[in-house]
C-alpha atoms as one frame of an Amber mdcrd trajectory, in Angstrom:
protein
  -9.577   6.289  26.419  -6.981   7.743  23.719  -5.257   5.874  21.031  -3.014
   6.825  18.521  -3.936   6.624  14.674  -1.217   5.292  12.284  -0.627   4.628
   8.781   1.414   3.439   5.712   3.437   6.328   3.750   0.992   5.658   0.665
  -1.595   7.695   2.171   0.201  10.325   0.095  -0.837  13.254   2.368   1.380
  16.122   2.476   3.825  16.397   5.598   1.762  18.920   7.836  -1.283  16.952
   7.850   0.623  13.922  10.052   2.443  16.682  11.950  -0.471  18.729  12.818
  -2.691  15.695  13.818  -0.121  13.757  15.534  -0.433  10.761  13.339   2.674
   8.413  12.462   3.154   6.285   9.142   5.592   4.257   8.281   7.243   3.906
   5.061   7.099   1.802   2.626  11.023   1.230   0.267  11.309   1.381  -3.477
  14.467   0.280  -5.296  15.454   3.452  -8.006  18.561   2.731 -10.338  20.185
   0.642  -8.041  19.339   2.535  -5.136  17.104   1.466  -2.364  14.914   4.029
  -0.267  12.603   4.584   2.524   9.130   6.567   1.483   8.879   9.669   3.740
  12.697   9.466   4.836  14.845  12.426   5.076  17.731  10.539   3.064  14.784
  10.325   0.163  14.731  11.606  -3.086  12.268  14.381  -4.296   9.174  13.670
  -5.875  10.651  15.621  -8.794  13.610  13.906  -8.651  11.824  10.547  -8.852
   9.320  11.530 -11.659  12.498  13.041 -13.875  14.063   9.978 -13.360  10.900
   7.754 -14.563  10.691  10.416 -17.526  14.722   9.382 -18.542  13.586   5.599
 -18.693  15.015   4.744 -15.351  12.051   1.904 -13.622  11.567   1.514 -10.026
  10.038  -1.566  -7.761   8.483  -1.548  -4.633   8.566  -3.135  -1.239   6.021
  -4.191   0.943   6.407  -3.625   4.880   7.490  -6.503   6.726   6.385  -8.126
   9.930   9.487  -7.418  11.541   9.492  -3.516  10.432   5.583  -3.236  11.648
   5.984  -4.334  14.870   9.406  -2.304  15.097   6.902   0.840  14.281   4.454
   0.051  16.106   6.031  -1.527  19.951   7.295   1.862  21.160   3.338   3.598
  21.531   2.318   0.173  23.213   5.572   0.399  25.274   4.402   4.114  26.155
   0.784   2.843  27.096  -1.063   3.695  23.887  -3.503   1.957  22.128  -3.110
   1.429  18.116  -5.816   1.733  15.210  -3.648   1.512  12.351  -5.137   1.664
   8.088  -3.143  -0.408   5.916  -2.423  -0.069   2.259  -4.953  -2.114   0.016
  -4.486  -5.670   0.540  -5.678  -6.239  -3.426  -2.481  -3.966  -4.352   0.328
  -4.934  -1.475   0.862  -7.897   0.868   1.750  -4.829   3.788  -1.642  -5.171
   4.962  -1.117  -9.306   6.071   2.452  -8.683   7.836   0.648  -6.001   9.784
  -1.572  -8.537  10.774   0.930 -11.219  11.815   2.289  -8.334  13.642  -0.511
  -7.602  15.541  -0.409 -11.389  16.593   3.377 -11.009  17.890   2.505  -8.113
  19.798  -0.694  -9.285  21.606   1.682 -11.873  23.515   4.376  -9.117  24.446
   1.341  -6.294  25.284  -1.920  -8.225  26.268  -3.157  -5.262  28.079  -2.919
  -2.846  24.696  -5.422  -2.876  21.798  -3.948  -2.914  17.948  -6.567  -3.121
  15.170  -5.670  -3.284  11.639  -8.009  -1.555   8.812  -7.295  -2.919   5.262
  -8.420   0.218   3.826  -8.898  -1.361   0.474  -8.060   2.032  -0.575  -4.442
   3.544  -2.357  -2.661   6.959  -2.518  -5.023   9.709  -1.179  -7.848   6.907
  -1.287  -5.964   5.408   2.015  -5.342   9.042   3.272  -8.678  10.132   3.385
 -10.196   7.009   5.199  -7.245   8.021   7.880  -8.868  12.336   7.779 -12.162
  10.061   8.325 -10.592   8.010  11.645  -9.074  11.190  13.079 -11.929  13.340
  12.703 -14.075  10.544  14.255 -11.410   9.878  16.700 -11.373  13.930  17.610
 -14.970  13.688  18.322 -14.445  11.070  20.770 -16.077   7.931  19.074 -13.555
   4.505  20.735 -10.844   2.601  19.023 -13.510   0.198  18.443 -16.284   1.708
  17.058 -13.597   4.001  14.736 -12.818   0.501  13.289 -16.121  -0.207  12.686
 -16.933   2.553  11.216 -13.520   2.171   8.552 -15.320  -1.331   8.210 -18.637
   0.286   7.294 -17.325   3.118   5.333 -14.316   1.833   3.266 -16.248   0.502
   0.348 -18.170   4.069  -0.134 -14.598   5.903  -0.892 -14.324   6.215  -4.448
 -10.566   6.294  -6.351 -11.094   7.989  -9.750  -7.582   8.310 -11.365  -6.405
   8.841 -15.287  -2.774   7.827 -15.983  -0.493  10.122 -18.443   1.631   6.698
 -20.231   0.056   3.776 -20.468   3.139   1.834 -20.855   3.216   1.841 -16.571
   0.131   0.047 -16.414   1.436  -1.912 -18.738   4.309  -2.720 -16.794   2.262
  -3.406 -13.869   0.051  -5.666 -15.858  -2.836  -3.311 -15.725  -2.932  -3.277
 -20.094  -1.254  -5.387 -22.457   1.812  -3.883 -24.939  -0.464  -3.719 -28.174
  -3.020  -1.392 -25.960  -0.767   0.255 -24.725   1.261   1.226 -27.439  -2.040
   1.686 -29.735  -3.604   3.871 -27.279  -0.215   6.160 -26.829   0.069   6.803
 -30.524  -4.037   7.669 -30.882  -3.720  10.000 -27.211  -5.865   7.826 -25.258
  -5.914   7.863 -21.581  -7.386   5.556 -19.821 -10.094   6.047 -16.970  -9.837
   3.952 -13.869 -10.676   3.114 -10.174 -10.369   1.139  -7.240 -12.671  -1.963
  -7.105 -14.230  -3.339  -3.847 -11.544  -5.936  -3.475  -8.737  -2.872  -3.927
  -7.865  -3.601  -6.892  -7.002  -1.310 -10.237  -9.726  -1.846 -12.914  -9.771
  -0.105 -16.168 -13.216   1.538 -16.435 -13.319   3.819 -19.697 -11.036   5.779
 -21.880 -10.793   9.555 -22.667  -9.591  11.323 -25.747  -6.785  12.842 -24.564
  -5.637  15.199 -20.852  -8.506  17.262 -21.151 -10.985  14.944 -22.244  -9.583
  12.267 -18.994 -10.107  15.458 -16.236 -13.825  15.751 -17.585 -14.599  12.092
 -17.249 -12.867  12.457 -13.664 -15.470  15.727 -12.943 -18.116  13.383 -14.690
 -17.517  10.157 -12.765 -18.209  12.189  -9.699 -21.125  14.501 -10.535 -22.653
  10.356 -11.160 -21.496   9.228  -7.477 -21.075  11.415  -5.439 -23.219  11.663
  -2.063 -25.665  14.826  -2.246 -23.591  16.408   0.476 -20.447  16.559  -2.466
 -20.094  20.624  -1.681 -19.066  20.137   2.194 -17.378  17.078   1.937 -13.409
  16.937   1.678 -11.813  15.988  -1.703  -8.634  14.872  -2.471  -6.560  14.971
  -5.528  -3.288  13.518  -5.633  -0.780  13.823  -8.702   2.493  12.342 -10.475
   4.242  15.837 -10.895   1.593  17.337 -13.060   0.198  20.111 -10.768  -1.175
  22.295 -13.448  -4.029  19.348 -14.310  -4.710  18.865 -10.341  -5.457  22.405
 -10.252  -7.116  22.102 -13.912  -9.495  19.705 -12.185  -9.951  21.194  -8.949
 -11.400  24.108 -10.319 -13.807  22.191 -12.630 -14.740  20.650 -10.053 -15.593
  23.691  -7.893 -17.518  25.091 -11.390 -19.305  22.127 -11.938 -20.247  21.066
  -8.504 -19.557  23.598  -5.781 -17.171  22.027  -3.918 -15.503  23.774  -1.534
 -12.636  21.540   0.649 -10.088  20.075  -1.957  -6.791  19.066  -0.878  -4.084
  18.238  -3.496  -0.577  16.391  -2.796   1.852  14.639  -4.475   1.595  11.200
  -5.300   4.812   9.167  -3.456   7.398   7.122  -5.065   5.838   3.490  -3.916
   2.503   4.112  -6.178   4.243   6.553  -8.459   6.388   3.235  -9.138   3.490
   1.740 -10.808   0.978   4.868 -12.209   3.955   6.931 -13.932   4.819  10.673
 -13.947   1.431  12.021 -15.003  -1.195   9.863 -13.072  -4.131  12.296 -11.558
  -6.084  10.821  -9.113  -9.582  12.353  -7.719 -11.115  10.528  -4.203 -14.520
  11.517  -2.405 -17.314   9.701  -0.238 -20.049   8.409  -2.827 -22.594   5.704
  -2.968 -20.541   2.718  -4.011 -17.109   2.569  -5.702
């Protein structure tokens, strides 16, 4: 039986990937300067209008999805007959993840003849996005609603989130590092290197001397994790308007390793909020997080 594969808009994938694969997200709202928008919504701003405006000082907060906007997204593919395997944004980083969950409660009364299981991917940005390349491919392939879950369950906690942030005053913000580390490391050029923990959480791992030095820890932290099938496996790199450094590391990455299917896209607004312009993020299949 088919089912339809949906998402949260901070997958961060670029626009043809949900077109060409027929998958739906729905977006998450950030509040910019007074202004409130909708991630992925045609009344949006750019992404380069959004990191130009974090550059001039102006600071943007997020907005989880709630029950009543899930179930909104979500009721007209169970109305059409569909079944619904939907990956959440990290619980450890959002509270989207538990109103998808009371929405899945809501709509089991109205559709008890239609399936809706909720992933928490555990997983942010292109993290989240390639666990949902991961559920389509499997779902292509024809492996059940079911057993796709299972395998997200199974899987999740081998997708490794490898990221290096341009300012650490965002993370300070965010209460990632405190002001004097923040400010101490800006002055000396340090940039920090970080992932995503097993509870989806941010954890400061390491830190680099300066952009160059942070992209070779990235190529570094992989060469140490990666799964021995690295070269055939899809990457993903995902970036706070610094393209240059995305490609900078894709192709040290194909040098170093051989790697042959990398994807870059733009990191969105909602975890752009919270990383800063700058933020380069690297995500692949390994052995543990």
């Amino acid at each position: 039986m088919s089912y339809r594969i949906t998402t949260d808009s901070t997958c961060d994938l670029p626009p043809e990937f949900y077109r060409e694969r027929g998958i739906a997200y729905i977006g998450l709202s950030f509040q910019l300067d007074g202004k409130e928008y909708k991630e992925g919504s045609e009344t949006g701003i750019t992404s380069k209008e959004f990191y130009d405006q974090l550059r001039a000082g102006k600071e943007s907060s997020t907005m989880q999805v709630n029950t009543f906007e899930f179930t909104s997204f979500i009721e007209p593919f169970l109305a059409a007959g569909e079944d619904v395997l939907h990956i959440a944004f990290s619980s450890g980083l959002s509270g989207t993840y538990d109103s998808c969950r009371r929405g899945v409660e809501e709509l089991k009364e109205k559709y008890p003849d239609r399936t809706v299981i909720v992933v928490d991917s555990l997983c942010a940005s292109m993290g989240e996005g390639l666990l949902v390349y991961y559920a389509d491919e499997n779902r292509k392939k024809g492996m059940s609603l079911e057993d796709n879950a299972a395998w997200l369950e199974e899987n999740k906690l081998h997708l490794c989130h490898w990221f290096t942030v341009d300012d650490l005053m965002f993370l300070h913000r965010g209460g990632r590092v405190n002001k004097a580390s923040a400010v101490f490391g800006s002055l000396l050029g340090i940039k920090p290197v970080l992932h995503v923990d097993d509870e989806g959480h941010l954890i400061l791992v390491s830190k680099a001397r300066g952009r160059v030095g942070s992209i070779d820890a990235l190529v570094q932290r992989l060469k140490e994790s990666a799964n021995p099938d690295i070269r055939d496996q899809m990457v993903y790199i995902s970036h706070g308007d610094c393209l240059n450094d995305a490609q900078l590391l894709a192709d040290k990455l194909r040098k170093a390793v051989g790697i042959k299917n990398i994807v870059i896209s733009d990191i969105g607004a909602v975890i752009g909020s919270h990383s800063g312009p700058g933020t380069l993020a690297l995500f692949f299949m390994g052995k543990q997080r």
